[in-house]
N, C-alpha and C positions, 0 to 999 in steps of 0.2 A: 277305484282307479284314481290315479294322482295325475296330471299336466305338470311336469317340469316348463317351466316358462318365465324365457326372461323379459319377456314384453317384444322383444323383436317378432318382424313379422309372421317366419315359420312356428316358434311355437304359441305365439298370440292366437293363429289361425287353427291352430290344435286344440287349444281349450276351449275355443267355439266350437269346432266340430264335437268336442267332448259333452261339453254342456248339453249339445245340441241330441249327440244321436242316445247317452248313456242312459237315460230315464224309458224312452223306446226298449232299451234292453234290458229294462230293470236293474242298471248299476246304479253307484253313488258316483259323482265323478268330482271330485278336489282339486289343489293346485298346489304346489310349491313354490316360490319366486326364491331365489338369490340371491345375497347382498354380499359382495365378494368386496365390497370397499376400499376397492382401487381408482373409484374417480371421488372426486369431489360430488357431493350431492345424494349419492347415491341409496341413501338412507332410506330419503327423500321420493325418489325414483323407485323404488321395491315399494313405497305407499301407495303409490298413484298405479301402479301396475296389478298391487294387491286390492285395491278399489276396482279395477275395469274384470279385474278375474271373477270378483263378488257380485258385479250387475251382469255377467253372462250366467248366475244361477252356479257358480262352483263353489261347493263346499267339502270340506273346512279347505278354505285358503289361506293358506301358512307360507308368511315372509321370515325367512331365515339368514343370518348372520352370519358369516364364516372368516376365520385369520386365513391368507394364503399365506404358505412358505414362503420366505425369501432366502436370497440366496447366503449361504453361511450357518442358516438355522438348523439345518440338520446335514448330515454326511450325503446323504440322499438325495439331495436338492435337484429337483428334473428341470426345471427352466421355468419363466413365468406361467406358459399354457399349460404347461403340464400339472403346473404347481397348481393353477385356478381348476382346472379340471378336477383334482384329487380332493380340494374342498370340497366340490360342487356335487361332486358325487358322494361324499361322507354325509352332506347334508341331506341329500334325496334318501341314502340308505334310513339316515336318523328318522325321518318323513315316514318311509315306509312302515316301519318298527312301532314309532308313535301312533300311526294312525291305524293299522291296521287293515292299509290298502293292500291288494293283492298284487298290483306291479304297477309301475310307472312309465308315461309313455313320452319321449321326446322327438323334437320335432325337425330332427333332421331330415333333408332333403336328399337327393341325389345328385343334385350341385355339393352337398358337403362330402357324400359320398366315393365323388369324381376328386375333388379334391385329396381326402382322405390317401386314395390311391394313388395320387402320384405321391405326395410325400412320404408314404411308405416306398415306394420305387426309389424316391432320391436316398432314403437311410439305406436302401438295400438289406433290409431286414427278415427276409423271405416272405413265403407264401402268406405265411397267418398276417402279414403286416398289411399286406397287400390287398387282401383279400376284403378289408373295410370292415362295415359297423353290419351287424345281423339286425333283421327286423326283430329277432327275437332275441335276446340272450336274457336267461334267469329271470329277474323279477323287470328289467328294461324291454321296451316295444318300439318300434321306431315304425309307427304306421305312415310316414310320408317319404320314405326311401323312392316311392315312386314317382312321386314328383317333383317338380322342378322351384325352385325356389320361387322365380316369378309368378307362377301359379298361386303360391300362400299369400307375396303380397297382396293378388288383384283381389281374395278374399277379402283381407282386411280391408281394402277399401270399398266393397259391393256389400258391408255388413256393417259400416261407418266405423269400425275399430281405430283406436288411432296406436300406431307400433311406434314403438321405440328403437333406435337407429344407433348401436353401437359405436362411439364413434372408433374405438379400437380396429373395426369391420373395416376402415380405413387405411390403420398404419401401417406402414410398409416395413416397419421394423418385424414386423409378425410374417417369419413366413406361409404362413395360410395366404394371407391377405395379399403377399405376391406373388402364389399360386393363382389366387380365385381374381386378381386386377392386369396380372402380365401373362402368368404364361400358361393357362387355358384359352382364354382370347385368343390368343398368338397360335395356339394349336389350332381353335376352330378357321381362322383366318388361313393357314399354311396349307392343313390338312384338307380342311372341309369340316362342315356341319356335322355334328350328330358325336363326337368326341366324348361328351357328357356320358351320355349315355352307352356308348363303346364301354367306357371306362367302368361304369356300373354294373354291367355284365362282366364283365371279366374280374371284377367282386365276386358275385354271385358262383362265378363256375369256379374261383381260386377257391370259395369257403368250402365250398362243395369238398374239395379234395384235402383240403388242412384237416377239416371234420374226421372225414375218413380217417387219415394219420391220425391224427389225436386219439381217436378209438382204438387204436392199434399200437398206440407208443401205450395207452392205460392198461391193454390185455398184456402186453410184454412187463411192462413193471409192474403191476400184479404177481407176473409169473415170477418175474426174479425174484421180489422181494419173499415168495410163501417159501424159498428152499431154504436150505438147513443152514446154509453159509450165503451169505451175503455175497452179491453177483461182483466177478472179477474181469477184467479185461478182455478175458480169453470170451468171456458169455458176451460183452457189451462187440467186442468185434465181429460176431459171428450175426448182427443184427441189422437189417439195409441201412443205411448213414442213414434217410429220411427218420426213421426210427429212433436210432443210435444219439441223434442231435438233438431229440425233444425227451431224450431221456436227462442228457445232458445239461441243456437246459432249466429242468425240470429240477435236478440235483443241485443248482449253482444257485436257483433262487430258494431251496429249503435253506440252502447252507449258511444264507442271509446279504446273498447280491438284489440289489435291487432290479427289482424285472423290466424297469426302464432304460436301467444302463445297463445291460447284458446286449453287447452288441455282436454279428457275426461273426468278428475278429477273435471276439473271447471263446466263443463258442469253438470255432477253428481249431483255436489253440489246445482246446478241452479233449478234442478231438484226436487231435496228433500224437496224444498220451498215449493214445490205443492204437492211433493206425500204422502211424510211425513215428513209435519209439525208439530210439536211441540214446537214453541215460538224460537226454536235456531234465532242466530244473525245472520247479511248478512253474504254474501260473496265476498271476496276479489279477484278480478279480477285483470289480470293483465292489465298493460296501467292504472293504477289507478283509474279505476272505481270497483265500487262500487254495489252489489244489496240486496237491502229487502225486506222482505213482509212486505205488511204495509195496512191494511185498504180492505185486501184481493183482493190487486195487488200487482205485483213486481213492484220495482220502481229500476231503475239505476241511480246512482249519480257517477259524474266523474270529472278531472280538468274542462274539455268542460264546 
């Protein structure tokens, strides 16, 4: 097992628990730190973070380097957080690969959680957006979805850890940081207590149901794609829109849209090819492709 860990409190508090419980279980338990070098120092700071991972007994811990996208550098450019995220996870895949760990666990809370959730609610990006981070997906664990952020800190400090304090976790230019500083607060104050956690249940029971869907948009495209012709409008219409729009979806980012910028609006539009059609022109995707009806299929055209 590997600890994704940037020294901050939640996943500081993970690679102790890791250290701690993995030898009782007979695992090996590692670390990854990374160095996204966007501040000053930071070089600097992944030494001293990959020092404190090596006196809680984690091995091999591995400080890793990563370029973030900026903006203009590629067509794709998702924004600074998305950009730092898409490093950060290239590096833990590389991690995993190299070391031959069997999955990686990070240390998200259910404060990031509750978070997570409303800014999928403000994109409006439906259910799957909505529905937050899985404790489990693929070779990723998120064993601390159950609790609360302030819980990991009082860790680090009842086990003398000393955590590093993002100062980013601050700026208001981020909106995370004016979800997790204005307006959760402002919920728990208006609404009442317990909002957190509301919010993280209604993860839980959204993934529930995307799950389902998802199982069901793959037994449908399966089906299409084994027949003798390639599926036409008349087959895509005949299929509940739940269904119909993760097909859709699904089709815009082979065809080489980025899955970040596929927004509702396009998917809509993707949509109205088949439900109601009346002769209008494709639709303009982003990543440069392209779709039409033609011949009563959609067709995607793109640089690719």
């Amino acid at each position: 097992m590997l600890v994704g860990c940037s020294g901050g409190p939640d996943s500081l508090a993970l690679a102790a628990a890791a250290a701690f419980e993995a030898p009782k279980l007979g695992l090996r338990a590692g670390a990854v730190t990374v160095d996204h070098g966007l501040q000053a120092g930071s070089a600097d700071r992944a030494l001293l973070i990959a020092a404190q991972l090596e006196k809680l007994g984690l091995d091999p811990v591995i400080t890793a380097p990563v370029e973030v996208g900026k903006p203009g550098a590629a067509p794709d450019y998702p924004g600074p957080e998305a950009a730092a995220r898409r490093a950060r996870y290239a590096a833990f895949d590389a991690a995993l690969a190299g070391t031959g760990a069997q999955a990686i666990m990070l240390g998200h809370t259910m404060d990031d959680q509750a978070e997570t959730v409303l800014l999928g609610l403000a994109r409006g990006s439906g259910a799957r957006s909505i529905a937050g981070m899985a404790q489990a997906a693929g070779s990723y664990l998120r064993p601390f979805l159950l609790l609360r952020r302030a819980q990991t800190a009082d860790a680090c400090v009842a086990l003398g850890l000393t955590a590093w304090h993002d100062p980013q976790n601050l700026d208001q230019a981020f909106r995370r940081v004016r979800v997790r500083q204005q307006i959760l607060p402002l919920m728990e104050e208006l609404i009442g207590p317990g909002v957190t956690e509301a919010l993280a249940r209604t993860a839980d029971q959204l993934r529930a149901d995307a799950d389902l869907l998802d199982s069901l948009a793959d037994a449908h495209a399966d089906r299409l794609i084994s027949g003798h012709e390639p599926p036409g409008v008349d087959d895509l219409a005949q299929l509940p829109a739940a269904i119909r729009t993760r097909l859709l979806k699904r089709a815009a980012v082979v065809a080489g849209v980025p899955a970040g910028a596929l927004g509702a609006v396009h998917v809509a539009c993707l949509d109205a090819l088949i439900t109601d059609w009346h002769g209008q022109r494709g639709v303009d995707l982003p990543g440069g492709v392209r779709c039409e009806r033609r011949y009563g299929r959609l067709h995607f055209t793109g640089r690719a």
